[in-house]
C-alpha positions as CSV (number, residue, x, y, z in Angstrom):
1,X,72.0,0.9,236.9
2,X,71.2,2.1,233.2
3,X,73.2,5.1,233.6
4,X,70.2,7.3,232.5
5,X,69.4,9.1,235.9
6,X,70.3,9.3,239.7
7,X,68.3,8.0,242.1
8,X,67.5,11.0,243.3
9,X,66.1,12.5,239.9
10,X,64.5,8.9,239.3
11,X,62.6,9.5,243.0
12,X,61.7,13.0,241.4
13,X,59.9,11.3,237.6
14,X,58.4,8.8,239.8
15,X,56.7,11.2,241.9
16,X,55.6,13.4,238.6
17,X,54.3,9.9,237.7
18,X,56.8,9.7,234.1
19,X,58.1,6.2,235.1
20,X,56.0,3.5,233.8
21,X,57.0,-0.3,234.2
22,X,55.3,-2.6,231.9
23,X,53.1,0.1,230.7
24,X,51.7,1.0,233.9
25,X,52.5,4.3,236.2
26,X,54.8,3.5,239.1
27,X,53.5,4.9,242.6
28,X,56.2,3.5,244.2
29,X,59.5,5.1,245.1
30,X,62.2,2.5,245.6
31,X,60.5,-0.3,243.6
32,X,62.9,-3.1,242.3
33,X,62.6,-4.3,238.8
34,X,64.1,-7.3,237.1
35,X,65.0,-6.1,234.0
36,X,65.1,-9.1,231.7
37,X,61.6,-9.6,233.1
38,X,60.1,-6.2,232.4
39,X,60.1,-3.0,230.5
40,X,60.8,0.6,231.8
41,X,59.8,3.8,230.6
42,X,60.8,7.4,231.1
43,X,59.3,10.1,229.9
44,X,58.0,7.3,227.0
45,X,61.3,6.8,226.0
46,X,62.2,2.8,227.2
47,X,65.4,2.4,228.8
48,X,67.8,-0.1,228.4
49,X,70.3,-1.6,231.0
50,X,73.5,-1.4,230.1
51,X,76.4,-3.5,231.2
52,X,79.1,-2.1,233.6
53,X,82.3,-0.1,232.0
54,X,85.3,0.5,233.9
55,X,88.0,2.6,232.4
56,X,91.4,3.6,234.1
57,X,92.6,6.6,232.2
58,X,96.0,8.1,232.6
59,X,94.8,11.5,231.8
60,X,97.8,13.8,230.4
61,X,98.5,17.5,231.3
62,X,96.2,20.3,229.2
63,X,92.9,18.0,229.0
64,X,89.7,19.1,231.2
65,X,88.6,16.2,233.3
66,X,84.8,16.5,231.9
67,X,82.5,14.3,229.5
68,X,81.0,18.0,227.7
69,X,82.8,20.0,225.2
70,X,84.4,22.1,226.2
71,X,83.5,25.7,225.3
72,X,86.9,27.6,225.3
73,X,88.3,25.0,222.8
74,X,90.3,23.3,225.6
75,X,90.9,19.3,225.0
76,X,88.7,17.4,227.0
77,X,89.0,13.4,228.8
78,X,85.7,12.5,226.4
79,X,88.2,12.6,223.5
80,X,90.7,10.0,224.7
81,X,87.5,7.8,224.6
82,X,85.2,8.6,222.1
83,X,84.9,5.3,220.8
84,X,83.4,3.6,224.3
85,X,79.2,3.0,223.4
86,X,78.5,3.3,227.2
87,X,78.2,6.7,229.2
88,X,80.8,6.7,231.7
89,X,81.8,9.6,234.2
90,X,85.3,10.3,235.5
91,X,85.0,9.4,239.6
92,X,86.4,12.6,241.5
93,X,88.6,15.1,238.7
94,X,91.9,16.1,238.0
95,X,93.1,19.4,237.1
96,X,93.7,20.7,234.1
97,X,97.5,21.0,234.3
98,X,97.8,17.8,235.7
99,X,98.6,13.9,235.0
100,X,97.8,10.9,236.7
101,X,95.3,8.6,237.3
102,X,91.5,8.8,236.4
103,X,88.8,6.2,236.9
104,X,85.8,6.4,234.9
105,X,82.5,4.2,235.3
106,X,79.2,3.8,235.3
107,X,78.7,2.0,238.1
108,X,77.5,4.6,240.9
109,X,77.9,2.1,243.7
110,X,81.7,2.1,243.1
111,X,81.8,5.8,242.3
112,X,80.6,6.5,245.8
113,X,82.4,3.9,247.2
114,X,85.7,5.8,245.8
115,X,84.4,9.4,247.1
116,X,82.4,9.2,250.0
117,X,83.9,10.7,253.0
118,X,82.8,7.4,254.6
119,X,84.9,4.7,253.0
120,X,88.2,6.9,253.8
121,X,90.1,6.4,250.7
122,X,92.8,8.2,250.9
123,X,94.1,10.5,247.7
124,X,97.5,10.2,246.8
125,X,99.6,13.0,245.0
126,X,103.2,13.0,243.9
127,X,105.0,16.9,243.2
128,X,107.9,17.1,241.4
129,X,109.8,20.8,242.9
130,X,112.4,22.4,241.5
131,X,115.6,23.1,244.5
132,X,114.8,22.2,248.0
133,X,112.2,22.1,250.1
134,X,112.5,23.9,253.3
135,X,110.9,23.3,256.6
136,X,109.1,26.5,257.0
137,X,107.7,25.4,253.3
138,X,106.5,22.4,254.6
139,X,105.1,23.6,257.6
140,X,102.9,26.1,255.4
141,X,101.8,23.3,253.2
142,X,100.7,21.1,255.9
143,X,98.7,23.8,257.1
144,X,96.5,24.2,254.5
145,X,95.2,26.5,251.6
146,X,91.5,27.8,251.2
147,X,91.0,26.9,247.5
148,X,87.7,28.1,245.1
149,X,85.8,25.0,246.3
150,X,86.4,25.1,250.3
151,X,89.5,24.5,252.2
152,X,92.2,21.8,251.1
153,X,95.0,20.1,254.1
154,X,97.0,16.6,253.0
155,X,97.0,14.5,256.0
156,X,100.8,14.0,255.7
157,X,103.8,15.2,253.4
158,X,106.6,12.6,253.1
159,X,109.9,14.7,250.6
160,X,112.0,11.8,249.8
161,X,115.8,11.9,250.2
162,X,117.6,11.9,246.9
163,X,121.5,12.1,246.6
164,X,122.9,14.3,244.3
C-alpha cells in the first residue's frame, strides 16, 4: 500500500528479519498494520503510506511506456508526468509507436484486477489500414502471430463498412 515494495519482496525482508514495526523485528509474514497507529521500518528507513494516485494518460506515438530513463535517448511516459509526488506505474504497456490509452496507479489491487487473466478484461485495439482488407488477410490475422514475448490471437476482428 506505500508503493515501496511487492508483497512478495516484503515476504522476502521479513524473512531476512529488515522489517521492524514499532521498533521491533517482525516474525510474521502477512501481519496487518494500522498505519496511523504504528510505525514501519525497512531496511531502517521508515516508510510512509501514501495516498492512492490514478492517472489516465493518453500516451502519444514515439514515447516508451516505462517510468526509467530511457538509455537510447527515446522519450519516455515518466516525462508527461514528472510533476506527480507519488510513484505510479503504467498497468499493462503500449508500444512505442503507438497511441491510446494508459492507466497508471499505485494501487496494486486494481493493477491486478486490470491484468490478471482471471478478471477477463478484454483489450481493445483500433487499426487504421491503408486500401482494403481482404478475407484471406483476415483469416491470417485471426490466426495469430508468435511475437518476442509468446504468442499473440484477438479473440475477434470486426472491419467496419465505410462508404466511399
Amino acid at each position: 500500500m506505500c508503493g515501496v515494495i511487492s508483497r512478495k519482496k516484503a515476504d522476502e525482508l521479513v524473512k531476512e528479519g529488515r522489517v521492524k514495526i514499532n521498533g521491533v523485528v517482525v516474525e510474521e509474514l502477512g501481519c496487518r498494520v494500522d498505519t496511523e497507529k504504528y510505525t514501519v521500518e525497512i531496511g531502517g528507513r521508515l516508510i510512509k503510506l501514501e495516498g492512492k494516485r490514478y492517472i489516465v494518460l493518453n500516451k502519444p506515438p514515439l514515447y516508451l511506456t516505462t517510468m526509467r530513463q530511457s538509455t537510447d535517448s527515446k522519450k519516455t511516459i515518466l516525462e508527461l508526468i514528472n510533476d506527480i509526488p507519488e510513484r505510479v506505474y503504467p498497468v499493462g504497456r503500449l508500444d512505442y509507436d503507438t497511441r491510446g490509452l494508459l492507466i497508471l496507479t499505485n494501487d496494486g489491487e486494481l493493477a491486478n484486477r486490470i491484468l490478471h487473466p482471471r478478471y477477463k478484461l478484454p483489450n481493445v485495439y483500433l487499426a487504421l489500414v491503408k486500401g482494403r482488407v481482404d478475407k484471406r488477410t483476415l483469416e491470417k490475422m485471426l490466426a495469430g502471430t508468435r511475437l518476442d514475448d509468446g504468442f499473440a490471437k484477438p479473440d475477434q476482428i470486426r472491419v467496419p463498412v465505410y462508404k466511399d
